[in-house]
RODO-2510 file (C-alpha; in nm, 4 decimals, decimal comma):
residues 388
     n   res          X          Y          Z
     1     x    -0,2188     1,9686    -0,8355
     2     x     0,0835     1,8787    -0,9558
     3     x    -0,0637     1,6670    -1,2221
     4     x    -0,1735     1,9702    -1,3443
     5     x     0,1561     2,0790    -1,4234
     6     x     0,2628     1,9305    -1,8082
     7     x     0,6353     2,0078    -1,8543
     8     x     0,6870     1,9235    -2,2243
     9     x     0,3250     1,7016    -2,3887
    10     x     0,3934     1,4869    -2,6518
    11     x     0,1445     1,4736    -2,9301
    12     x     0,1657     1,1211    -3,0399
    13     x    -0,0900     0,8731    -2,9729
    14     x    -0,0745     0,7137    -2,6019
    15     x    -0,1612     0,3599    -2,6100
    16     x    -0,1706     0,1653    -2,2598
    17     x    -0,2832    -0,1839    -2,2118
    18     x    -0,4719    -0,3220    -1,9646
    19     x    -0,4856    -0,7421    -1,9392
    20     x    -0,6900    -0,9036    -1,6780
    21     x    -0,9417    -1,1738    -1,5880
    22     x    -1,2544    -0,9338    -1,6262
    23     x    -1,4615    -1,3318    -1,6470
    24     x    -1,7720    -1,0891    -1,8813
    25     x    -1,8929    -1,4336    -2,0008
    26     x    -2,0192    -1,4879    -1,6725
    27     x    -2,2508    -1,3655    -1,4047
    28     x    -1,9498    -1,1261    -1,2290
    29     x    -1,8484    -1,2723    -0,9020
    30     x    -1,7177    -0,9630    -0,6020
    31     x    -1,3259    -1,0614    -0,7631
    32     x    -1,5028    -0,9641    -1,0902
    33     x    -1,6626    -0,6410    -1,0077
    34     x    -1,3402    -0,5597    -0,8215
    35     x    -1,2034    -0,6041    -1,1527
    36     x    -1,3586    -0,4175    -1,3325
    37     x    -1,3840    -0,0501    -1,0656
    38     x    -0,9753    -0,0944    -1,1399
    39     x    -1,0818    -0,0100    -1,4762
    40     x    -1,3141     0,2150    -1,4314
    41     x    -1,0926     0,3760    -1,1824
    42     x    -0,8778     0,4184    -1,4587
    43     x    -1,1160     0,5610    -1,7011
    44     x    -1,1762     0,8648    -1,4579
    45     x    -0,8073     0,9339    -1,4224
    46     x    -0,8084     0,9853    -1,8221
    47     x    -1,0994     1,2006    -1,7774
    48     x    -0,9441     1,3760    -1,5059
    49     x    -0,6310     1,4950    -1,7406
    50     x    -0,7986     1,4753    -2,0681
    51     x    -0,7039     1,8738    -2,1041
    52     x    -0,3312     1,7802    -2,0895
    53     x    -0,3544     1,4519    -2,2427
    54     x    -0,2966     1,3875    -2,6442
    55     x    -0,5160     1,1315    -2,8096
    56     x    -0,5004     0,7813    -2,5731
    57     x    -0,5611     0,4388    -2,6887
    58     x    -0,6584     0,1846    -2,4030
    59     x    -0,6299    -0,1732    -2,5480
    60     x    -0,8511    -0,4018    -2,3063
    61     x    -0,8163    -0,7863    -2,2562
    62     x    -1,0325    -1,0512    -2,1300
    63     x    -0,8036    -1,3304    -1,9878
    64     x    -1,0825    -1,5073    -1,8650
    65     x    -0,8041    -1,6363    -1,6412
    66     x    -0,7266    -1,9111    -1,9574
    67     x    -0,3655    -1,9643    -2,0415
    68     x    -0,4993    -2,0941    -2,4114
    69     x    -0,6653    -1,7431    -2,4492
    70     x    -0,3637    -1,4765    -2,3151
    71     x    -0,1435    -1,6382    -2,5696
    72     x    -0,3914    -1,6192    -2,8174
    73     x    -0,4140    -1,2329    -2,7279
    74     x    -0,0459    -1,2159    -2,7524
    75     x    -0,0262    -1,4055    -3,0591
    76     x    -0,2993    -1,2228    -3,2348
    77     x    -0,2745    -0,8895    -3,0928
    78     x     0,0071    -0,7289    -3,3199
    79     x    -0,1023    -0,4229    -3,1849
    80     x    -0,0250    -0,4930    -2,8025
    81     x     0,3613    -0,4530    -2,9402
    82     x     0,2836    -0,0650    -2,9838
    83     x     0,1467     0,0236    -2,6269
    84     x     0,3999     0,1935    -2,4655
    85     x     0,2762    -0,0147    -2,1089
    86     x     0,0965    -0,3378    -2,0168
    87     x    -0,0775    -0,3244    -1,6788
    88     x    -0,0461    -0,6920    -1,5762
    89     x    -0,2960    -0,9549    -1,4502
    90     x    -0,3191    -1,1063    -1,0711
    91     x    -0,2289    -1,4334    -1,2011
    92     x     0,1629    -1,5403    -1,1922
    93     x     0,1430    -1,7634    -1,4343
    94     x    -0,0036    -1,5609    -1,6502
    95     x     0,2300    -1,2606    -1,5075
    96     x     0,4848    -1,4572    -1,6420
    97     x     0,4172    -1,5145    -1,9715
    98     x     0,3242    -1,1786    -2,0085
    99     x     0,6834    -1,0468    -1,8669
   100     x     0,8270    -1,2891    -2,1528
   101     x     0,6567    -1,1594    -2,4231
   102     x     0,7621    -0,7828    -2,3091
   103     x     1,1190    -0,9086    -2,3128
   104     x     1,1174    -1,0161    -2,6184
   105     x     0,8823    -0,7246    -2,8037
   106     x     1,0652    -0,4492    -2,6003
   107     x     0,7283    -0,3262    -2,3935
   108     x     0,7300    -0,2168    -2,0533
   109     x     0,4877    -0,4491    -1,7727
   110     x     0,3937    -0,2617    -1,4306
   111     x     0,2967    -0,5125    -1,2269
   112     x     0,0617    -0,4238    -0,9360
   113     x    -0,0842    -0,7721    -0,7659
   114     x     0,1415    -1,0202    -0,7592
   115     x     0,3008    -0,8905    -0,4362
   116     x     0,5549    -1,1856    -0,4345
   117     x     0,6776    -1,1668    -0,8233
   118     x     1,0206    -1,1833    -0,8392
   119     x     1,0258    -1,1130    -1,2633
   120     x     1,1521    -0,8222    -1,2487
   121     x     1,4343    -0,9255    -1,1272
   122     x     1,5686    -1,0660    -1,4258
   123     x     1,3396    -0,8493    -1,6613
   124     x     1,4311    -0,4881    -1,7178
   125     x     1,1085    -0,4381    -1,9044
   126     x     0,9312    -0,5439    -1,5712
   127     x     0,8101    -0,2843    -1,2933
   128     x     0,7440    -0,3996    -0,9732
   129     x     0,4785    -0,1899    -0,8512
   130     x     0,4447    -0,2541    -0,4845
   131     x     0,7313    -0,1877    -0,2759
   132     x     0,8839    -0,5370    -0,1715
   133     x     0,8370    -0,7098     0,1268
   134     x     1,1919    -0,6375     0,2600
   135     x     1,2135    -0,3681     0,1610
   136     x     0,8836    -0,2173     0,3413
   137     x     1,0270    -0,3961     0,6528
   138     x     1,3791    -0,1957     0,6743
   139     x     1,2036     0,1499     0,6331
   140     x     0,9157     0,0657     0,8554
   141     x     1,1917     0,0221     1,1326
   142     x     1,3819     0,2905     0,9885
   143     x     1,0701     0,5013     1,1094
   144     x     1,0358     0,3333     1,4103
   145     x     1,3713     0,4594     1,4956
   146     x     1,3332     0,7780     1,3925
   147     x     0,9977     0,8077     1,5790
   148     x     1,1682     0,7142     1,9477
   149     x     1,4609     0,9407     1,8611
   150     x     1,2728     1,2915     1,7420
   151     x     0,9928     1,2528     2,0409
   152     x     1,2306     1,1043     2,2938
   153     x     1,0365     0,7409     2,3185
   154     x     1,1242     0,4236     2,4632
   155     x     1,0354     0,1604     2,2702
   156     x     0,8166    -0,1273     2,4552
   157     x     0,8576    -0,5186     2,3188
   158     x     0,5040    -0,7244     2,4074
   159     x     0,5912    -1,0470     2,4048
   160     x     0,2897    -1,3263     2,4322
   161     x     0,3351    -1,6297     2,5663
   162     x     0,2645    -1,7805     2,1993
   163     x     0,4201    -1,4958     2,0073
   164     x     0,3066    -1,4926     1,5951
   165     x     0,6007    -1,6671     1,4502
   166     x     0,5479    -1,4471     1,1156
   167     x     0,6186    -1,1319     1,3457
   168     x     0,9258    -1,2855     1,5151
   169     x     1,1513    -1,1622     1,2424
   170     x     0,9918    -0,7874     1,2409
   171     x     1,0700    -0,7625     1,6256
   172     x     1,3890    -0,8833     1,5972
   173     x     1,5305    -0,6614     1,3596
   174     x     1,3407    -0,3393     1,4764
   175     x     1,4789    -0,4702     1,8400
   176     x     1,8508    -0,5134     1,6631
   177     x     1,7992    -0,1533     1,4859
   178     x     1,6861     0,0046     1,7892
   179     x     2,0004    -0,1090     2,0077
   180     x     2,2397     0,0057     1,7342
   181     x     2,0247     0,3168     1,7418
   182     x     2,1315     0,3681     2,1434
   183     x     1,7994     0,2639     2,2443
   184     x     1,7150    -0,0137     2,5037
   185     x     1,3894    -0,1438     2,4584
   186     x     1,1946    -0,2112     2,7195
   187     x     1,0655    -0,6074     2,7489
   188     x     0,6958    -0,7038     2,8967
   189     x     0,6134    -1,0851     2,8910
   190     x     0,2246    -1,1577     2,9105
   191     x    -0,0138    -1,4700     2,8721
   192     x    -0,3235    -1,4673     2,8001
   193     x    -0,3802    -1,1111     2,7406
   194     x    -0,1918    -0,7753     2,8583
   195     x    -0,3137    -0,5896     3,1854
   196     x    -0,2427    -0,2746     3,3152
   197     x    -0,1037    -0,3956     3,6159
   198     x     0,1776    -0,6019     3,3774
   199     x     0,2598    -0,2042     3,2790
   200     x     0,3135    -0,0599     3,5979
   201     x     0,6968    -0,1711     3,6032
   202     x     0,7089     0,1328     3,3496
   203     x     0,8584     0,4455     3,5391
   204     x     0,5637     0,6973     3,5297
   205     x     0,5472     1,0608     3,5468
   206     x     0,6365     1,3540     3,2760
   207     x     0,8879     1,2633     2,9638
   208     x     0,8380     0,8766     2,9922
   209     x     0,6981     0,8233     2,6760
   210     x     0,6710     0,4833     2,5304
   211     x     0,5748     0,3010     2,2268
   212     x     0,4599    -0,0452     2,2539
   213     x     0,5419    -0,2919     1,9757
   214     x     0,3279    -0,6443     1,9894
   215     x     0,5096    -0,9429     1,8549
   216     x     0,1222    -1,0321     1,7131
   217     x    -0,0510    -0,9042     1,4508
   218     x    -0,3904    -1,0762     1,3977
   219     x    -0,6812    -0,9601     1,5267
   220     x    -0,7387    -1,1514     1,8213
   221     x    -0,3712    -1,0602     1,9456
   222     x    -0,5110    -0,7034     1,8915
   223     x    -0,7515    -0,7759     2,1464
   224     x    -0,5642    -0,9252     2,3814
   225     x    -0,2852    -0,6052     2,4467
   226     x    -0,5070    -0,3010     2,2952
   227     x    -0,7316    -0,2644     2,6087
   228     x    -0,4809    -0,2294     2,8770
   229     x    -0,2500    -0,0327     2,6584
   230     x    -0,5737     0,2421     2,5970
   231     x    -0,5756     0,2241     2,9956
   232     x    -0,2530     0,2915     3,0703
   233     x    -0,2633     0,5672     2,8077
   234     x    -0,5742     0,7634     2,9584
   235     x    -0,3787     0,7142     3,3447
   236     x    -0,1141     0,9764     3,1698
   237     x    -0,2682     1,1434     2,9970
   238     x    -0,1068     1,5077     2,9121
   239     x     0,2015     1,4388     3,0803
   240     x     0,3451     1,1534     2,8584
   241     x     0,3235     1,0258     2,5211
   242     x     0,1700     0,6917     2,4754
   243     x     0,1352     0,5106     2,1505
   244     x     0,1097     0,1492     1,9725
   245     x     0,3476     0,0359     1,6565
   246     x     0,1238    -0,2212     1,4559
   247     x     0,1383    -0,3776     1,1238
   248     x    -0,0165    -0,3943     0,7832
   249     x    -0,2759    -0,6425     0,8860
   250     x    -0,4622    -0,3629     1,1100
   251     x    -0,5617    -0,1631     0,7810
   252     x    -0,8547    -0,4562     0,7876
   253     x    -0,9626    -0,4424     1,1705
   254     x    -1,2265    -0,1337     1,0971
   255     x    -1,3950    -0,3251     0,8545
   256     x    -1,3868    -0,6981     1,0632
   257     x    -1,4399    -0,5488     1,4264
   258     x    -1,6969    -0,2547     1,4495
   259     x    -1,5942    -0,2025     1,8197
   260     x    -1,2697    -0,0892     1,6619
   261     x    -1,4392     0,1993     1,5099
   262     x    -1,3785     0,5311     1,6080
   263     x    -1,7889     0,5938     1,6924
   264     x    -1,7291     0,3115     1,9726
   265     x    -1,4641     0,5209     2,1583
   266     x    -1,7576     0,5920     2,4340
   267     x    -1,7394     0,2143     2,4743
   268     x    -1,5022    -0,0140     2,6975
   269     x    -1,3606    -0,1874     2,3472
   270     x    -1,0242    -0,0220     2,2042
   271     x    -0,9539     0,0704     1,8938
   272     x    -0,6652     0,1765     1,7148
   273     x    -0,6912     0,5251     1,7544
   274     x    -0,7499     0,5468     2,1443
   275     x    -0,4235     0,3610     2,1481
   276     x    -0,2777     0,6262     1,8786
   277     x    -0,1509     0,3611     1,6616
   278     x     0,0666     0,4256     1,4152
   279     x     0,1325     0,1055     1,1573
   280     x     0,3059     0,0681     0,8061
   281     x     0,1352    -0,0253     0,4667
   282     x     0,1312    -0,0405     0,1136
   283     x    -0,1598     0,2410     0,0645
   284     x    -0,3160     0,4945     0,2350
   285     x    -0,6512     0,2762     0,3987
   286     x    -0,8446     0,6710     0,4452
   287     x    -1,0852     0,6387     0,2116
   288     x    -1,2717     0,9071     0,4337
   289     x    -1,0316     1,1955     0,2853
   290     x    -1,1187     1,4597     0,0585
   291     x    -0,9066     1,3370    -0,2103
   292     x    -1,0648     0,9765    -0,1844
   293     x    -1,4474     1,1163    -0,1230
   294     x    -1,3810     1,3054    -0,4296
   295     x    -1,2775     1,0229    -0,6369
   296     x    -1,5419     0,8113    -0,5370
   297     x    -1,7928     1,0855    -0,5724
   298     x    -1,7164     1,0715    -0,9703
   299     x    -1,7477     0,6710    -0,9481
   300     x    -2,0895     0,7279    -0,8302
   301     x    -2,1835     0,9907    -1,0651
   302     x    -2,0105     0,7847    -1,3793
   303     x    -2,1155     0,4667    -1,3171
   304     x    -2,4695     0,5556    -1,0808
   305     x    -2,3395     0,2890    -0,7983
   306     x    -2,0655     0,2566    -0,5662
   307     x    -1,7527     0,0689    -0,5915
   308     x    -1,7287    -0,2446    -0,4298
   309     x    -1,5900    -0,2461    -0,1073
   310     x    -1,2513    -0,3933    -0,0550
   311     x    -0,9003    -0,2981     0,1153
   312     x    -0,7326    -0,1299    -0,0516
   313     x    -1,0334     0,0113    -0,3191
   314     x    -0,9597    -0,1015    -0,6571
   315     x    -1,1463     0,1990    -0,7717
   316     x    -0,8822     0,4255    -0,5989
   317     x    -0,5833     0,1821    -0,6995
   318     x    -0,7310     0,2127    -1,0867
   319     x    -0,7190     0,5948    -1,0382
   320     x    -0,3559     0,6636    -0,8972
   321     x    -0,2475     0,3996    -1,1505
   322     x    -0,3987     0,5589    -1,4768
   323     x    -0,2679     0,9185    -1,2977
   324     x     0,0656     0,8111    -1,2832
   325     x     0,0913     0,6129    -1,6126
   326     x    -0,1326     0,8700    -1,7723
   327     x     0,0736     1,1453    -1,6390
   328     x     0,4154     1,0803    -1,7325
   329     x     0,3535     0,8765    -2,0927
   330     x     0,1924     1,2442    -2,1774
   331     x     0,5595     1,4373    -2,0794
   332     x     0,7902     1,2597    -2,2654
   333     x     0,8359     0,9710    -1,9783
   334     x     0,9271     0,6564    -2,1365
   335     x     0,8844     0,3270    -1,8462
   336     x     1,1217     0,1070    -2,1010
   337     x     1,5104     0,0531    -1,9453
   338     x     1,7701     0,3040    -2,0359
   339     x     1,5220     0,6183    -1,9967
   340     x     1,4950     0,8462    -1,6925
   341     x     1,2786     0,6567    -1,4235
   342     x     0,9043     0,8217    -1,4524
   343     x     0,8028     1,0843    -1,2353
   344     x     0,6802     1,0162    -0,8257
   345     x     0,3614     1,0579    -0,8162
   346     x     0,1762     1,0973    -0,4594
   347     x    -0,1418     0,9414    -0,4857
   348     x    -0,4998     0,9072    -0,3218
   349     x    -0,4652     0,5769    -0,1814
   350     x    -0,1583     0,4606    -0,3343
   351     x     0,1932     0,6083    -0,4327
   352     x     0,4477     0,5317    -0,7106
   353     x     0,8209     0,6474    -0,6332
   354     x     1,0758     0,3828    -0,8633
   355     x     1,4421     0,3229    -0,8271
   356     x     1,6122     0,0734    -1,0455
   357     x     1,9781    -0,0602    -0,9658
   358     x     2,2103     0,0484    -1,1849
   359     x     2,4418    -0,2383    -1,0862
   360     x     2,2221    -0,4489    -1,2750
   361     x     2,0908    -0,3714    -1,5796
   362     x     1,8830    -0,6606    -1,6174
   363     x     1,6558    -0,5820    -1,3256
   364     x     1,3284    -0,3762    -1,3746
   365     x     1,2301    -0,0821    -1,1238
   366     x     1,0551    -0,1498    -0,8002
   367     x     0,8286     0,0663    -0,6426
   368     x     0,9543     0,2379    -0,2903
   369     x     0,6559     0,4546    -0,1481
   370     x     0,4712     0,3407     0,0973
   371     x     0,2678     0,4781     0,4243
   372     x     0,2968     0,5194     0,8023
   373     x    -0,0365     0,5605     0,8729
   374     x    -0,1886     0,6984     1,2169
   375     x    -0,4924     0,6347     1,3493
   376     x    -0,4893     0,9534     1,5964
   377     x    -0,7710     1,0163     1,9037
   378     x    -1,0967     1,1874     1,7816
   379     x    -1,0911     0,9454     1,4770
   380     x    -0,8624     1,1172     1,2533
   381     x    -0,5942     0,9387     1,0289
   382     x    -0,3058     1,0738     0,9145
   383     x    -0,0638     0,8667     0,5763
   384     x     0,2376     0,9879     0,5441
   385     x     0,4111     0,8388     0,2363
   386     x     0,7706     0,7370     0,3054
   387     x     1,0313     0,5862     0,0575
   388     x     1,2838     0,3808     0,1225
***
């Protein structure tokens, strides 16, 4: 709704660029088609404000993912140094040379997949538009913290005999942040896989509520701790609360595990939301809500198919993009440095909230939304968007 609400619409022409590898001179491969529903994506988010939008312009490139032919483009193009935003390619090289030639013609670069870009670091004409690794980390734990505090939990480390070494950092700070917090974590060492009997060290009985945070993250370490921890839950349940911190990873596990669905839950398989797992992520994974059914509802109607499948949807990522861009290009917003940072905007599956350090005014925005996203008994799922 609140997109709906123009505060002062310019009346120029808004021109936004969009460079990718579309590969149309060949018979489109699933990266292709994924592609592409970005675009189209896009397309219905112009449709979706064309009453408060002025005339738009929406340059699109071809990369083929050849160096030869983006500098050709950028060579050629005189054009491209009007659009008041270039939505960047998946490619870092290519990234690169595109954040270069923004530099140096003054235009603005949001860069959505290349997670790991460190541009716009050095390049105020660069927006990093995926909140960074480190950054997702400390407010993850942040809300960890502020979980076990509000709903009086203590906080349960899993450790596995062969512990993920990618996850060893994550536990250690959230178990270093939860000790400064006044917390102290509980610790339960297992082997091969977690049984109820290793949890019944854990004083039982009304307000002993715990969370349980794994020190593994793949699927199979899913499998190996989810079971007993669903047990242990349905031994108290009413009288405590019982729930399972997980990680980014887990947005996947519907899609690769059917008995992880919620329509198994009559089954002796877990899944995440008979644990009530609650995890942290870049987007919003419920494509199930009416916000998302609604989008994809006009895909179908537009374009007489569905989008591909994929996590996160690039239909859904094309939308919030072209909302957000869209939105604040038509009320005055400018993305280039030394203008107010654009408006937050909440999205359908993915959020854009910027900051930019004034400290250093060589260093583009980054992007500080992101979810905590629970998978809750009876199937439901509730994102919350959190900044940092």
């Amino acid at each position: 709704d609140s997109l709906n609400r123009c505060i002062a619409p310019v009346e120029r022409t808004i021109t936004v660029s969009l460079i990718q590898p579309f590969m149309l001179q060949r018979v489109p491969t699933q990266k292709d088609q994924l592609t592409t529903d970005f675009y189209r994506g896009m397309l219905i988010a112009a449709d979706s404000l064309r009453t408060l939008l002025p005339h738009v312009k929406l340059m699109v490139y071809d990369t083929r993912n050849d160096t030869k032919r983006l500098e050709n483009y950028l060579a050629q193009e005189p054009q491209l140094r009007e659009a008041d935003i270039i939505i960047g390619p998946d490619n870092a090289e290519h990234l690169a040379i595109i954040a270069n030639y923004c530099r140096e013609n003054k235009v603005p670069l949001l860069n959505n997949f290349v997670l790991r870009d460190t541009t716009y670091l050095a390049n105020p004409y660069v927006l990093h538009g995926n909140i960074t690794s480190p950054d997702m980390t400390t407010t993850a734990i942040h809300e960890l913290v502020t979980m076990c505090r509000n709903d009086s939990i203590t906080p349960v480390l899993l450790h596995a005999e062969k512990p993920d070494k990618n996850m060893k950092s994550f536990v250690d700070a959230a178990q270093k942040a939860l000790e400064e917090a006044g917390f102290t974590p509980r610790t339960i060492e297992y082997s091969s896989a977690l049984t109820v009997e290793d949890l019944q060290g854990l004083p039982a009985g009304p307000g002993n509520n715990y969370i349980f945070i794994p020190n593994g993250s793949a699927l199979e370490d899913f499998n190996r701790y989810a079971k007993a921890i669903t047990a242990f839950k349905e031994q108290n349940l009413g009288t405590n609360i019982i729930r399972l911190f997980g990680y980014p990873e887990w947005v996947t596990f519907r899609e690769k595990n059917q008995e992880l669905m919620p329509t198994a839950a009559s089954s002796s398989a877990p899944h995440m939301h008979s644990a009530e797992t609650y995890i942290y992520s870049r987007f919003n994974p419920d494509s199930h809500s009416f916000n998302a059914r609604d989008v994809l509802a006009a895909f179908q109607r537009w374009y007489r198919h569905s989008p591909v499948d994929g996590v996160p949807s690039q239909a859904l990522w094309g939308f919030d993009t072209g909302c957000f861009v869209l939105y604040n290009l038509a009320n005055g917003f400018s993305f280039r440095p030394g203008n107010t940072l654009p408006v937050s905007y909440n999205g359908v599956q993915n959020s854009y909230s910027f900051i930019r350090d004034d400290r250093n005014p060589e260093q583009g925005p980054a992007n500080t939304a992101m979810y905590i996203v629970s998978y809750l008994p009876g199937g439901f799922i509730d994102a919350r968007i959190v900044e940092k």
